[in-house]
N, C-alpha and C positions, 0 to 999 in steps of 0.2 A: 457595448460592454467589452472589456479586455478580459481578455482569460488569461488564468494564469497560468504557466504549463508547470505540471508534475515532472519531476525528476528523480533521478535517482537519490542526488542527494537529498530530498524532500523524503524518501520512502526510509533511506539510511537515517535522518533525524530523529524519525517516530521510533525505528529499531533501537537506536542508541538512547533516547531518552526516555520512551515512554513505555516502551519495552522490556531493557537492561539489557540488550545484547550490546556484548564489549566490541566497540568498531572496528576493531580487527576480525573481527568472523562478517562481518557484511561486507561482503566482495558486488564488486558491480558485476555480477554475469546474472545476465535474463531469466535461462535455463535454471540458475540456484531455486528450489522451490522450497518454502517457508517449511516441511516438515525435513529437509536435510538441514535447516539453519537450529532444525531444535523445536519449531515452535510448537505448540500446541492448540489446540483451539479455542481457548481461552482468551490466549493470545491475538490470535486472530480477531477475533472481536475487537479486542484493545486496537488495534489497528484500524478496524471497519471504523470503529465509533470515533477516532484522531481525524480522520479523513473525511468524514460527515461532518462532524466541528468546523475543520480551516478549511473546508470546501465549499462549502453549504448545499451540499445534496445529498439525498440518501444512496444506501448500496441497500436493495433487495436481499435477501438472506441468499434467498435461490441462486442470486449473482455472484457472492462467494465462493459456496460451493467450487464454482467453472475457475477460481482466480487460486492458483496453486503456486505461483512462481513468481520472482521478481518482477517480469518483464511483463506479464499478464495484468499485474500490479498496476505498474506505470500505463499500459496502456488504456487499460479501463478507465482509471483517474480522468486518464486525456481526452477520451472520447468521449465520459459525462462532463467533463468540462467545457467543450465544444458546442456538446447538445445545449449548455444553459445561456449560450452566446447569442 
């Protein structure tokens, strides 16, 4: 099976469409962490569940929690994507 890998732009897509954040506030820095971008936890979920959909695996609630920042973001995507290889 080929993975696909997560990127940034794949994480800025979800921001900008599914989100409504104006793509001018989604900067590619790692470190930016979702509650400096504004988001709320709400939000976050909207993104868990975007991610679960075009991925097809789950994110544990608990495993949220630990994912705060862009770059956390991206990397977790990667490494459950790895894991379904």
């Amino acid at each position: 099976m080929t993975h696909k890998e997560f990127t940034f732009s794949d994480l800025k897509e979800i921001l900008v469409n599914r989100i409504g954040i104006p793509e001018s506030q989604v900067i590619d820095d790692p470190g930016m962490s979702f509650e400096d971008m504004g988001l709320d936890s709400l939000a976050l979920i909207e993104i868990q569940l975007e991610v679960q959909q075009q991925y097809g695996f789950s994110i544990p609630d608990e495993d949220t929690h630990h994912i705060t920042t862009i770059g956390q973001a991206i990397e977790y995507t990667n490494r459950r994507l790895r894991e379904q290889e």
